[in-house]
PyMOL Python script that loads the backbone (N, CA, C, O; Angstrom):
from pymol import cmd

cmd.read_pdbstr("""\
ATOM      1  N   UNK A   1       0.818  -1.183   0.000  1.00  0.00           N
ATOM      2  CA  UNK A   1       0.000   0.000   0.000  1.00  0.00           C
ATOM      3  C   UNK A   1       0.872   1.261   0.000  1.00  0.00           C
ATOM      4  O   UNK A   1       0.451   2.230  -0.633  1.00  0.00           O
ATOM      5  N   UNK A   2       1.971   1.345   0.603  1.00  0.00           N
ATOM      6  CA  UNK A   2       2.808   2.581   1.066  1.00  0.00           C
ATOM      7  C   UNK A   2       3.446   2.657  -0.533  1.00  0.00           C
ATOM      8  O   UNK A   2       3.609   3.817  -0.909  1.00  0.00           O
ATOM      9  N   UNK A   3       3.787   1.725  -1.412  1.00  0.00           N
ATOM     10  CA  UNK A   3       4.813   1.672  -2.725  1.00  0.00           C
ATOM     11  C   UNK A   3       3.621   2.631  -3.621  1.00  0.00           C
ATOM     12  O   UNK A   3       3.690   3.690  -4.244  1.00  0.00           O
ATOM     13  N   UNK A   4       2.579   1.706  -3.336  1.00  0.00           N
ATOM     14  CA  UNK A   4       1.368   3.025  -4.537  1.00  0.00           C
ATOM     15  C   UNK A   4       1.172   4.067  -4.092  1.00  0.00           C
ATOM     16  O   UNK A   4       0.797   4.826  -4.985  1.00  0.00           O
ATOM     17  N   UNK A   5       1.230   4.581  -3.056  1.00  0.00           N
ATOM     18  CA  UNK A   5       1.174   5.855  -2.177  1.00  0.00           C
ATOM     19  C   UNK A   5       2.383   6.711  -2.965  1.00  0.00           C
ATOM     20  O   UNK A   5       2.247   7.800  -3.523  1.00  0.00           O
ATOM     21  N   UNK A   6       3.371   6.061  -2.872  1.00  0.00           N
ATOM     22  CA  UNK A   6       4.502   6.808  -3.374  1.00  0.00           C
ATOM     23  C   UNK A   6       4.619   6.826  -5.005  1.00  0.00           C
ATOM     24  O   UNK A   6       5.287   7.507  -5.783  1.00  0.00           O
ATOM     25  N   UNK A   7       4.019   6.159  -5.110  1.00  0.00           N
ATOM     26  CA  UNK A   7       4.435   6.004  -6.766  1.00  0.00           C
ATOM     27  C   UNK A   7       2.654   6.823  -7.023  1.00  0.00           C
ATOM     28  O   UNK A   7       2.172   6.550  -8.122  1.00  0.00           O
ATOM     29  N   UNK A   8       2.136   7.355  -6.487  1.00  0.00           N
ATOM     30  CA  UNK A   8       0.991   8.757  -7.180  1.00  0.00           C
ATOM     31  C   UNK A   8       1.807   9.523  -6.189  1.00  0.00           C
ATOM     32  O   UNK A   8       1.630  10.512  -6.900  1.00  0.00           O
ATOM     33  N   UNK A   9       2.477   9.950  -5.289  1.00  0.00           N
ATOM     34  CA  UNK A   9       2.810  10.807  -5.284  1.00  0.00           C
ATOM     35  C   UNK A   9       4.199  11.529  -5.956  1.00  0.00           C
ATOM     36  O   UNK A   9       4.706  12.640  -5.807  1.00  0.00           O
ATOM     37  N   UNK A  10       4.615  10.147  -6.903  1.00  0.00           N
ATOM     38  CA  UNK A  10       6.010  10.550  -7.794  1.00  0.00           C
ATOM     39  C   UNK A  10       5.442  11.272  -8.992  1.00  0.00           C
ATOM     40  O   UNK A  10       5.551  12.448  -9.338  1.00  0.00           O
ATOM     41  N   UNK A  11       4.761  10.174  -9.571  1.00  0.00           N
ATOM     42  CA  UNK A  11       3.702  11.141 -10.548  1.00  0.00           C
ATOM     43  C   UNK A  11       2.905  11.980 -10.692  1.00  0.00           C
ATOM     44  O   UNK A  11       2.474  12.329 -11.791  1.00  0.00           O
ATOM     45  N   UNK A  12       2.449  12.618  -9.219  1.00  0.00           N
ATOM     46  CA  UNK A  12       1.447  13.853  -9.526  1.00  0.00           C
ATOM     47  C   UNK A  12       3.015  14.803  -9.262  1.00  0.00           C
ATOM     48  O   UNK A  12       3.112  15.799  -9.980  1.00  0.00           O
ATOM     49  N   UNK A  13       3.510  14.688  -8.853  1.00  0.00           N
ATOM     50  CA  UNK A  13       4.624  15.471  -8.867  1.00  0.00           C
ATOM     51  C   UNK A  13       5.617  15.811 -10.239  1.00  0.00           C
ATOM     52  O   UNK A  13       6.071  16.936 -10.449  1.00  0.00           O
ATOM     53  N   UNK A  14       5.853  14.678 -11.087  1.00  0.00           N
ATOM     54  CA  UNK A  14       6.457  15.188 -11.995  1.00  0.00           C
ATOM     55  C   UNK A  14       5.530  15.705 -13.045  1.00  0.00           C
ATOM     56  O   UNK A  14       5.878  16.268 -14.083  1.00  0.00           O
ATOM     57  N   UNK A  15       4.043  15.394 -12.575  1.00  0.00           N
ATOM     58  CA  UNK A  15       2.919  15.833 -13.800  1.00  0.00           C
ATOM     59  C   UNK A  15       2.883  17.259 -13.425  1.00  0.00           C
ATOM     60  O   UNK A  15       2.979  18.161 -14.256  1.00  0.00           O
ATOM     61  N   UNK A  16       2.748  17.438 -12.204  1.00  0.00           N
ATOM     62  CA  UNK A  16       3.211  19.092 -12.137  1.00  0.00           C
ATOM     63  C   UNK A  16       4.475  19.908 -12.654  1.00  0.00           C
ATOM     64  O   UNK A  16       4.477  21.011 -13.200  1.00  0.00           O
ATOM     65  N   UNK A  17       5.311  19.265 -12.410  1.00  0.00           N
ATOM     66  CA  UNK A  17       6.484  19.932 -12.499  1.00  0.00           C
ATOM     67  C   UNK A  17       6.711  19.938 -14.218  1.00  0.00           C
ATOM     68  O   UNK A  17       7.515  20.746 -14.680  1.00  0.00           O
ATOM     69  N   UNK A  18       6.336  19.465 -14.682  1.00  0.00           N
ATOM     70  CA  UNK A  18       6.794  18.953 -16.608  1.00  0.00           C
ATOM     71  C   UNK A  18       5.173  20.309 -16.944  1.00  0.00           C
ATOM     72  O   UNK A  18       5.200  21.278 -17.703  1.00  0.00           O
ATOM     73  N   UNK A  19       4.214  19.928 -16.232  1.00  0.00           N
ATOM     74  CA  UNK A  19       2.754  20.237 -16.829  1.00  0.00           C
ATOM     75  C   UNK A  19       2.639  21.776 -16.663  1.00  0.00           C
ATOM     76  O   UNK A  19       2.048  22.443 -17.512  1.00  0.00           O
ATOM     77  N   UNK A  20       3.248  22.377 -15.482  1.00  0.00           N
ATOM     78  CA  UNK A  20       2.822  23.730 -15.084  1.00  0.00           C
ATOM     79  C   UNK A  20       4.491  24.912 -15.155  1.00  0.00           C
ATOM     80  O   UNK A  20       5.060  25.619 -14.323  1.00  0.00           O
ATOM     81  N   UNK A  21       4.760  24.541 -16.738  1.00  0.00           N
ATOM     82  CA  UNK A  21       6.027  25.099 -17.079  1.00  0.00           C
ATOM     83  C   UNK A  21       5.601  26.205 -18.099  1.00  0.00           C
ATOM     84  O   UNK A  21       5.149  25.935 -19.211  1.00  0.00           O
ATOM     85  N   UNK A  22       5.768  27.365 -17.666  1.00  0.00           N
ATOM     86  CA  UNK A  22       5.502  28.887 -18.943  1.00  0.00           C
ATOM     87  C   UNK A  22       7.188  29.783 -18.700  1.00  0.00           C
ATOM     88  O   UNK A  22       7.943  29.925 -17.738  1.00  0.00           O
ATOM     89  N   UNK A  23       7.199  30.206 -20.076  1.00  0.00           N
ATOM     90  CA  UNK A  23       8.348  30.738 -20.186  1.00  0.00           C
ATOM     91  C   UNK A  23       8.275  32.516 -19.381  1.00  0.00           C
ATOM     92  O   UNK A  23       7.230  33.069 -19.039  1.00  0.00           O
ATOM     93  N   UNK A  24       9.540  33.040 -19.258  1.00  0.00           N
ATOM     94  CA  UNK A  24       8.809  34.891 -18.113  1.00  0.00           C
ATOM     95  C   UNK A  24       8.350  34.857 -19.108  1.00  0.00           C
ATOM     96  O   UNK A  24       8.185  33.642 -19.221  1.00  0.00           O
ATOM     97  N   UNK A  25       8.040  35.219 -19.857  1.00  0.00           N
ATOM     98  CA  UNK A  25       6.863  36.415 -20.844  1.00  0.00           C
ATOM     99  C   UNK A  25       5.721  36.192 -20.103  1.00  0.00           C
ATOM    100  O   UNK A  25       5.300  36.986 -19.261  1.00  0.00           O
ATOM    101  N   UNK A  26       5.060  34.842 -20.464  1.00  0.00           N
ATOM    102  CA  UNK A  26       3.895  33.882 -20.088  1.00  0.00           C
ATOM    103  C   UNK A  26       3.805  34.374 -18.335  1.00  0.00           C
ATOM    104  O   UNK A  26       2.825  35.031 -17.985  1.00  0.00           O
ATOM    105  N   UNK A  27       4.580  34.108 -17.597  1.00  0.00           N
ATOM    106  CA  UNK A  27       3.992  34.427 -16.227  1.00  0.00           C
ATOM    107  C   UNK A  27       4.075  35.935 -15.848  1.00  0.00           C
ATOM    108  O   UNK A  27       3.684  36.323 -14.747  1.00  0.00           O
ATOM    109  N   UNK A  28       4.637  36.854 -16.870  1.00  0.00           N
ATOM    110  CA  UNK A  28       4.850  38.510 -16.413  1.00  0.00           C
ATOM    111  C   UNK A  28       3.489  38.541 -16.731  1.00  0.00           C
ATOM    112  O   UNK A  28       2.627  38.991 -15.976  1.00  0.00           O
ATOM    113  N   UNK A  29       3.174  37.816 -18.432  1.00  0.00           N
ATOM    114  CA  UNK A  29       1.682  38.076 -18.356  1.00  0.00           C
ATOM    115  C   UNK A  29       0.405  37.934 -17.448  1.00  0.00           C
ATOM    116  O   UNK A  29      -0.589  38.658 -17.376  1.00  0.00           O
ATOM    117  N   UNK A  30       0.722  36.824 -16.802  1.00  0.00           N
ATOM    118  CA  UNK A  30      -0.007  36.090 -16.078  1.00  0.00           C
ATOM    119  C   UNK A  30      -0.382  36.710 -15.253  1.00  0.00           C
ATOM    120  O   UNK A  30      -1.590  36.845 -15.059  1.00  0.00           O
ATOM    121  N   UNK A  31       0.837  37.468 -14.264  1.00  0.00           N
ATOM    122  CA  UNK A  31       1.004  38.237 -12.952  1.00  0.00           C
ATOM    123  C   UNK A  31       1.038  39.861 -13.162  1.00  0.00           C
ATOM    124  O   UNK A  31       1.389  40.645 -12.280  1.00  0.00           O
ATOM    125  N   UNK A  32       0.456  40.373 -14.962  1.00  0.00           N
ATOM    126  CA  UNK A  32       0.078  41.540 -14.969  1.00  0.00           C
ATOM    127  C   UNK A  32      -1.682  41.959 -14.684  1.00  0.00           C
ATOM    128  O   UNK A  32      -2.126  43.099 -14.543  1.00  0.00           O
ATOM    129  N   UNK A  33      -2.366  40.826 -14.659  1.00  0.00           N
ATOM    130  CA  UNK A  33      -3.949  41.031 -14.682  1.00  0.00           C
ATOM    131  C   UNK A  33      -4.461  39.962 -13.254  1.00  0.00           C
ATOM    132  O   UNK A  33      -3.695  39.152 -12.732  1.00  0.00           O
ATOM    133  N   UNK A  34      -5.750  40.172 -12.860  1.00  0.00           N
ATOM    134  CA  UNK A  34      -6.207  39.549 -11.515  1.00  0.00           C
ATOM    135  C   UNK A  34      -6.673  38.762 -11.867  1.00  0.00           C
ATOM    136  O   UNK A  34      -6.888  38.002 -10.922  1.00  0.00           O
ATOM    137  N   UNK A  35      -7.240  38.156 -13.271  1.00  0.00           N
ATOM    138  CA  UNK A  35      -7.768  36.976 -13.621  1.00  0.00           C
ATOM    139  C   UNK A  35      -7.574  36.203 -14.460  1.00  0.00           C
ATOM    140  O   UNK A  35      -6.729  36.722 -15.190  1.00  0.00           O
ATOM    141  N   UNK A  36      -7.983  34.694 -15.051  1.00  0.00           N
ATOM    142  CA  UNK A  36      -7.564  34.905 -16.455  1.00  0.00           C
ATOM    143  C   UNK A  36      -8.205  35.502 -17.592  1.00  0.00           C
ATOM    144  O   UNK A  36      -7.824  36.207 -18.527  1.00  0.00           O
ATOM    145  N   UNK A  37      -9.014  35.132 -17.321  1.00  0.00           N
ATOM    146  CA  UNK A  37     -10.254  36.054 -18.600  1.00  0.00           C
ATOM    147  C   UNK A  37     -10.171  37.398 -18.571  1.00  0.00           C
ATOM    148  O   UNK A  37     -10.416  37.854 -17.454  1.00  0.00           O
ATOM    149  N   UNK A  38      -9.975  38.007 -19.201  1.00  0.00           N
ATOM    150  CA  UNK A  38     -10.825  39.670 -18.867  1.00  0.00           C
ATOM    151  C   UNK A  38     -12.363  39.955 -18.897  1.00  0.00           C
ATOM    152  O   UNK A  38     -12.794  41.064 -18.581  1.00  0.00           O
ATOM    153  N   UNK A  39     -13.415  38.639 -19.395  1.00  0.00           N
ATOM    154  CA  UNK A  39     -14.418  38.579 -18.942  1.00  0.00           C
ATOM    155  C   UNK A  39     -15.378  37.435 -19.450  1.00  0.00           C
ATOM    156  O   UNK A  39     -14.868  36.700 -20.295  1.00  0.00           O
ATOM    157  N   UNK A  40     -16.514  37.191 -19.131  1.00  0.00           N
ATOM    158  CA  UNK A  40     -16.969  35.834 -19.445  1.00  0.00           C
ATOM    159  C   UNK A  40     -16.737  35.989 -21.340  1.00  0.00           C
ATOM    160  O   UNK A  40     -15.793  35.309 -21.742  1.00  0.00           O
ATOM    161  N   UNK A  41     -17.248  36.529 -22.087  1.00  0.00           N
ATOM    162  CA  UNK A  41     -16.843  36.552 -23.207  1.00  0.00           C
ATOM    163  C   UNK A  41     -15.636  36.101 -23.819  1.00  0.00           C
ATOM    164  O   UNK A  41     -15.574  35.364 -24.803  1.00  0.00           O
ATOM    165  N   UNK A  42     -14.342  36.755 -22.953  1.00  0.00           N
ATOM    166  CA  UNK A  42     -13.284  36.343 -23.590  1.00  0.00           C
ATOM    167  C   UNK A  42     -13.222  35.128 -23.311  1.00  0.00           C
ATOM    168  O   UNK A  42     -12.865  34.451 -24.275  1.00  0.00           O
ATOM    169  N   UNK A  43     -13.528  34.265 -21.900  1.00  0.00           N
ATOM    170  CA  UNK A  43     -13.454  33.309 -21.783  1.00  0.00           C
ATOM    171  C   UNK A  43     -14.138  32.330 -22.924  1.00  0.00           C
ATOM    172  O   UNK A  43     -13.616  31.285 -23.314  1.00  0.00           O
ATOM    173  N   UNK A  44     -15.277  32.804 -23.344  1.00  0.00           N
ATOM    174  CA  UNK A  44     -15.921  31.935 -24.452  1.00  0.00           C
ATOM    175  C   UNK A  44     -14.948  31.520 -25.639  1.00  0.00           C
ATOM    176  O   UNK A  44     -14.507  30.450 -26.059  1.00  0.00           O
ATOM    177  N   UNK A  45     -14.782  33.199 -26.072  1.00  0.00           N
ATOM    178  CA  UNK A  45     -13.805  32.772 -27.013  1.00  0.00           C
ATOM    179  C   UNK A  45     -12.535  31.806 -26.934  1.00  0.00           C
ATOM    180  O   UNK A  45     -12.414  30.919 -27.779  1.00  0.00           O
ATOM    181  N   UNK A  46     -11.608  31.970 -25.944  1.00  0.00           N
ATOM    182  CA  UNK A  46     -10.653  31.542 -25.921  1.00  0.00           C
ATOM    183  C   UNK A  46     -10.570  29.973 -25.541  1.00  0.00           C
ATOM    184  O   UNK A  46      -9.534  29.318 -25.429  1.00  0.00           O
ATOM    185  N   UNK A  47     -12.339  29.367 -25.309  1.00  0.00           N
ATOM    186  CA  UNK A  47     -12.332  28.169 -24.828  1.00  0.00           C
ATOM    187  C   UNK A  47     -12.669  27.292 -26.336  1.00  0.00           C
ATOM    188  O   UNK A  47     -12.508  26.089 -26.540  1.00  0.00           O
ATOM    189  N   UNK A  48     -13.169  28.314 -27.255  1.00  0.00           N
ATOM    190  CA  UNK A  48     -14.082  28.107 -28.823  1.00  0.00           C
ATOM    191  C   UNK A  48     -12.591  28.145 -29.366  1.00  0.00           C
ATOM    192  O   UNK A  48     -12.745  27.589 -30.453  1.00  0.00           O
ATOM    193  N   UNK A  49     -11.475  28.404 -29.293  1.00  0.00           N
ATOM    194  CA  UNK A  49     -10.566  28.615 -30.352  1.00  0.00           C
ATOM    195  C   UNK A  49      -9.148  27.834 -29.349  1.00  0.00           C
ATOM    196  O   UNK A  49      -8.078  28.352 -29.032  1.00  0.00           O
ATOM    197  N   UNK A  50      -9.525  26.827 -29.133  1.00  0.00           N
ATOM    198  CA  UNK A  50      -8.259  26.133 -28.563  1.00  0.00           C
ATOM    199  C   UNK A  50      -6.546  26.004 -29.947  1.00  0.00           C
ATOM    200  O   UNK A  50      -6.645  25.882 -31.168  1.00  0.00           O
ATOM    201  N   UNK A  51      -5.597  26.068 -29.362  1.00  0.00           N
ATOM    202  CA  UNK A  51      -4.561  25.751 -29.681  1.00  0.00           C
ATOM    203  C   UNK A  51      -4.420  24.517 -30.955  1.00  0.00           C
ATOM    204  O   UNK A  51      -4.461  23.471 -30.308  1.00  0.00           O
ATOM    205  N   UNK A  52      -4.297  24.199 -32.205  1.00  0.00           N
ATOM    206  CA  UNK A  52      -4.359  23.669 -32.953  1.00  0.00           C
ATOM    207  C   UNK A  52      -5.736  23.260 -33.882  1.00  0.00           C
ATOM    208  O   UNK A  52      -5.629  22.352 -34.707  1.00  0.00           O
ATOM    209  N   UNK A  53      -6.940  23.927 -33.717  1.00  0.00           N
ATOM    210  CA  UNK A  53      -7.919  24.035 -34.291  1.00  0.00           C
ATOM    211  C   UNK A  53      -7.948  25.134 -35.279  1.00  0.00           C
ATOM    212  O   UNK A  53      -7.184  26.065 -35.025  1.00  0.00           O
ATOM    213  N   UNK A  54      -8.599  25.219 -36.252  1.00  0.00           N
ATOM    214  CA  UNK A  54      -8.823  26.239 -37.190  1.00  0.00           C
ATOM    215  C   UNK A  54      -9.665  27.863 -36.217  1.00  0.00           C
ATOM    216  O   UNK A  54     -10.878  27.846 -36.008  1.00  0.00           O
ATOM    217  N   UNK A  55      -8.895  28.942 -35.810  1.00  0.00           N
ATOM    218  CA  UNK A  55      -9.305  30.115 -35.289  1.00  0.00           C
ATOM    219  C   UNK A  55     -10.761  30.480 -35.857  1.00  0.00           C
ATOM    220  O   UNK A  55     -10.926  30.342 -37.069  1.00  0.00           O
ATOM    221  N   UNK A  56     -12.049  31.031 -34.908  1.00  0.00           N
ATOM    222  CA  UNK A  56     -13.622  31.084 -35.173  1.00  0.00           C
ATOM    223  C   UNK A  56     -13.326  32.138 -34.872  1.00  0.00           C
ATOM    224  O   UNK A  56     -12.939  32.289 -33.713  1.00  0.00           O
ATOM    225  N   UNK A  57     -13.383  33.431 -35.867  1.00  0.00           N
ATOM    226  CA  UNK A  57     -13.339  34.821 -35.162  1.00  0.00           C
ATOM    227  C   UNK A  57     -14.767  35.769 -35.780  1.00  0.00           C
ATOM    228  O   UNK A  57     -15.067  35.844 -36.972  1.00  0.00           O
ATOM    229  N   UNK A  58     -15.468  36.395 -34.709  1.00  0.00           N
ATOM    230  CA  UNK A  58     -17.138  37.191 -35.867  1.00  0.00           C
ATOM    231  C   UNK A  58     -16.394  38.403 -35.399  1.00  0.00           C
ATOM    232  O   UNK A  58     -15.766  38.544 -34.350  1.00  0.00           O
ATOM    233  N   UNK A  59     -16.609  39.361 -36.501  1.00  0.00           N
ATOM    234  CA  UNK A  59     -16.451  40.471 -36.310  1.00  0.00           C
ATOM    235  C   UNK A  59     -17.133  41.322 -34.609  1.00  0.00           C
ATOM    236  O   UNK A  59     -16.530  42.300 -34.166  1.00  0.00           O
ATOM    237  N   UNK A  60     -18.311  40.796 -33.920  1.00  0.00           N
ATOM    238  CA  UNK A  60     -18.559  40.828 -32.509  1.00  0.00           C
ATOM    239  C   UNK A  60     -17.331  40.578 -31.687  1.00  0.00           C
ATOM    240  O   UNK A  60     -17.098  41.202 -30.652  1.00  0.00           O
ATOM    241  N   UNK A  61     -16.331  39.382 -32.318  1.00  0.00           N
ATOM    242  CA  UNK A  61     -15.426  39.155 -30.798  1.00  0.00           C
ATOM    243  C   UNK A  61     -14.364  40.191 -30.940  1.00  0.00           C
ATOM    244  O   UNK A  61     -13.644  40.406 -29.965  1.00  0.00           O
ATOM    245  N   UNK A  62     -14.134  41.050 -32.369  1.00  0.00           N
ATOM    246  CA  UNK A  62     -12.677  42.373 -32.478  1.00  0.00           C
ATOM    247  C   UNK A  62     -13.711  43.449 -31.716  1.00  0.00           C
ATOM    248  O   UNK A  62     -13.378  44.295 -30.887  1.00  0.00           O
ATOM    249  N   UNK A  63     -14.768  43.240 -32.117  1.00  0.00           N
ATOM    250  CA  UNK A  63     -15.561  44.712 -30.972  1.00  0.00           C
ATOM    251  C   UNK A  63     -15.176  44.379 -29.819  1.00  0.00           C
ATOM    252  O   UNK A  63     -14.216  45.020 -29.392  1.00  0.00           O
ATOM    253  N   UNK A  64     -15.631  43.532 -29.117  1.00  0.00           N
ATOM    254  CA  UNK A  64     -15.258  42.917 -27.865  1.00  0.00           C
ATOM    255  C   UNK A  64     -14.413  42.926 -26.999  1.00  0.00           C
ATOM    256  O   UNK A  64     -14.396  43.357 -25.846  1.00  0.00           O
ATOM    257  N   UNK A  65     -13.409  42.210 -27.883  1.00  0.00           N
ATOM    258  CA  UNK A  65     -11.746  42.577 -27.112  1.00  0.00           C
ATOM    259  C   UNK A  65     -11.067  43.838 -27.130  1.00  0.00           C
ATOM    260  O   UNK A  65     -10.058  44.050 -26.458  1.00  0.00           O
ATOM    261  N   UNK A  66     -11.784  44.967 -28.144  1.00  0.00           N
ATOM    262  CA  UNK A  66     -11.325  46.079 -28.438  1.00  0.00           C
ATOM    263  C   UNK A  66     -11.563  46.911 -27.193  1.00  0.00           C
ATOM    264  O   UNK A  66     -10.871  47.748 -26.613  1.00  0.00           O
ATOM    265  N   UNK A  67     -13.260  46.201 -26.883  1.00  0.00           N
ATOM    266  CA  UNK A  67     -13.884  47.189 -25.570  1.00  0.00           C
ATOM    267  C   UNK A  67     -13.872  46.622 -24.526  1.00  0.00           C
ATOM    268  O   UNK A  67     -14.459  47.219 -23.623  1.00  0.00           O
ATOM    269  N   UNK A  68     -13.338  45.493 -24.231  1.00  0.00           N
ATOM    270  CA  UNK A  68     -12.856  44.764 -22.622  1.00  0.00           C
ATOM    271  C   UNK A  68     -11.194  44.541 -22.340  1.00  0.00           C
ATOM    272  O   UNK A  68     -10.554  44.064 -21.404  1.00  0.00           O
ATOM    273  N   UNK A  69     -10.841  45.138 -23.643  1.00  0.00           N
ATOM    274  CA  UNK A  69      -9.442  45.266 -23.384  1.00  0.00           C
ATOM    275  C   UNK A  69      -8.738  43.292 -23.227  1.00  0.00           C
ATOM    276  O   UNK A  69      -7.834  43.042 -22.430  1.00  0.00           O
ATOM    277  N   UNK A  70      -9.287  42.328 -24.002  1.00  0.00           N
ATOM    278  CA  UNK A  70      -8.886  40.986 -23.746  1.00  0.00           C
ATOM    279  C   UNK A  70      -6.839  40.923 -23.762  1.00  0.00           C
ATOM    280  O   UNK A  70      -6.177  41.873 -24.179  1.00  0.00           O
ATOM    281  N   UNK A  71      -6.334  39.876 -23.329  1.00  0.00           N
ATOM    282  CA  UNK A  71      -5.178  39.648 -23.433  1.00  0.00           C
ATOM    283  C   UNK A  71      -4.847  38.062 -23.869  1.00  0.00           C
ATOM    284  O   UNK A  71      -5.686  37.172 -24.010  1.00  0.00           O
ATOM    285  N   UNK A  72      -3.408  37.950 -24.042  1.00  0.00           N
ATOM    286  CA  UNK A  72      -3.039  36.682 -24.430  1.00  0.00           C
ATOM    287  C   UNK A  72      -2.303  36.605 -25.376  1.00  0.00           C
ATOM    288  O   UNK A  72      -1.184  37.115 -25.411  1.00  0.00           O
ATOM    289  N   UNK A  73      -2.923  35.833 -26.454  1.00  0.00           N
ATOM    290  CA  UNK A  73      -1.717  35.292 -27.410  1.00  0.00           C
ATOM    291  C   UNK A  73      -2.817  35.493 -28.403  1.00  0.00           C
ATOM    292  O   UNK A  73      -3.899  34.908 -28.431  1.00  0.00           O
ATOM    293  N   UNK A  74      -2.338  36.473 -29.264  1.00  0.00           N
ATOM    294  CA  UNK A  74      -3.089  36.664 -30.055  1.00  0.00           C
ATOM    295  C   UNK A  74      -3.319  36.075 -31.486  1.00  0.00           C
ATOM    296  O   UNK A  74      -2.399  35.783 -32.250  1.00  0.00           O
ATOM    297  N   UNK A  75      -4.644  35.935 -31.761  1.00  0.00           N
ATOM    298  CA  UNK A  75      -5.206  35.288 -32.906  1.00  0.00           C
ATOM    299  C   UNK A  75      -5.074  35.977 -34.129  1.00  0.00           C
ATOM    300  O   UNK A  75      -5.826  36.951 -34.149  1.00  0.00           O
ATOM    301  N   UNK A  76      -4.288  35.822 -35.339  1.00  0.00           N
ATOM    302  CA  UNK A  76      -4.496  36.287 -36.316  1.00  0.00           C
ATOM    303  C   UNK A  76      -5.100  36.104 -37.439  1.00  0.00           C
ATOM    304  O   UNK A  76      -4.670  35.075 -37.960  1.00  0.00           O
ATOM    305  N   UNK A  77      -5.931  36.634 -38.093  1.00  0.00           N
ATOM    306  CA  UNK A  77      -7.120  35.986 -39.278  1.00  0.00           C
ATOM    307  C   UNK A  77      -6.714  36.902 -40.804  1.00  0.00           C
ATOM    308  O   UNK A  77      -5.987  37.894 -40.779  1.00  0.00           O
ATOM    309  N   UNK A  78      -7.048  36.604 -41.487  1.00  0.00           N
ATOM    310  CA  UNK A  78      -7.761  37.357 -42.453  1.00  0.00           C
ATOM    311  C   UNK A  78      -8.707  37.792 -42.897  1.00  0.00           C
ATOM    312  O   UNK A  78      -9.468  36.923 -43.322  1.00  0.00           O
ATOM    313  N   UNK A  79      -9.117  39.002 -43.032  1.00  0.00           N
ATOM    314  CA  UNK A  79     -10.399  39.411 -43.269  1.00  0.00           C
ATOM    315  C   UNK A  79     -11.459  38.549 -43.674  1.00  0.00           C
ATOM    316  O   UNK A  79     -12.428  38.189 -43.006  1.00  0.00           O
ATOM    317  N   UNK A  80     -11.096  38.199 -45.099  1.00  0.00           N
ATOM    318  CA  UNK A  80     -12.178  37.037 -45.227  1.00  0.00           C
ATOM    319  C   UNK A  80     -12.583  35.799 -44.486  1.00  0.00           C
ATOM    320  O   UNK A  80     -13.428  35.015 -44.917  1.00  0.00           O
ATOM    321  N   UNK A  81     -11.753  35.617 -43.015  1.00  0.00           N
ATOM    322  CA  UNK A  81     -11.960  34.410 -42.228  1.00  0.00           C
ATOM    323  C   UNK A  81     -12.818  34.517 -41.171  1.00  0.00           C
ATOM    324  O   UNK A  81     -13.219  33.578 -40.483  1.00  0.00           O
ATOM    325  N   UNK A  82     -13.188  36.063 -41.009  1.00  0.00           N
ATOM    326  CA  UNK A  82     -13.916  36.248 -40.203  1.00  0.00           C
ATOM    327  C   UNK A  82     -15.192  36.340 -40.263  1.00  0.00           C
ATOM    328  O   UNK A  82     -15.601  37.211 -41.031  1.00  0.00           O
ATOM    329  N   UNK A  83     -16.071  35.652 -39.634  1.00  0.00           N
ATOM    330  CA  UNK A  83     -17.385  35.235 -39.391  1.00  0.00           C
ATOM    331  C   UNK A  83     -18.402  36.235 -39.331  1.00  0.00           C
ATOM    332  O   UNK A  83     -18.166  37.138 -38.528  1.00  0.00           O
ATOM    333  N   UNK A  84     -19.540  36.319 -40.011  1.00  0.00           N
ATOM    334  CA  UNK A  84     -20.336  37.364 -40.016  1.00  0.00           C
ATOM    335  C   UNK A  84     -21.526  36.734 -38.947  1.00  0.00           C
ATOM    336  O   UNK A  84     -21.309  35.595 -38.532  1.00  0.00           O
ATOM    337  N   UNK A  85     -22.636  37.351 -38.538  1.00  0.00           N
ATOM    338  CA  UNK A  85     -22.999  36.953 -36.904  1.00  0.00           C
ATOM    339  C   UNK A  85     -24.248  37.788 -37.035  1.00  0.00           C
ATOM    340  O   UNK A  85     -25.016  37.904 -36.081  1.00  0.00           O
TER     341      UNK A  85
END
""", "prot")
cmd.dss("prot")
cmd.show_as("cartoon", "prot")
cmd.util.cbc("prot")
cmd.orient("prot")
């Protein structure tokens, strides 16, 4: 019982340590704002446009981030990619 005890606590440990790695940019960013979202919206978006999927952008979400001030890593489109709404 004590060997499996230790062996989840080897692995939640190196799953942290490998899993919760950002370069400074990433945590200056992190530790420049109080949340992550700048608001439920951005959160939508940024949960709709994960990392290796084709970017969903409507001309509503550049109003949006323009007027809640969103942050991050920004999405770049081309005009014609953007979604009319």
């Amino acid at each position: 019982m004590r060997t499996k005890a230790l062996a989840v606590l080897f692995l939640s440990s190196v799953a942290l340590t490998t899993g919760a790695c950002a370069t400074s940019a990433e945590w200056a960013e992190w530790r420049a704002h109080s949340t992550h979202y700048a608001t439920g919206d951005h959160l939508v978006f940024s949960w709709r446009n994960t990392e290796g999927s084709a970017p969903r952008v409507t001309r509503k979400d550049l109003e949006l981030s323009r007027a809640e001030n969103w942050w991050g890593k920004t999405i770049t489109v081309s005009p014609e990619q953007i979604f009319r709404e």
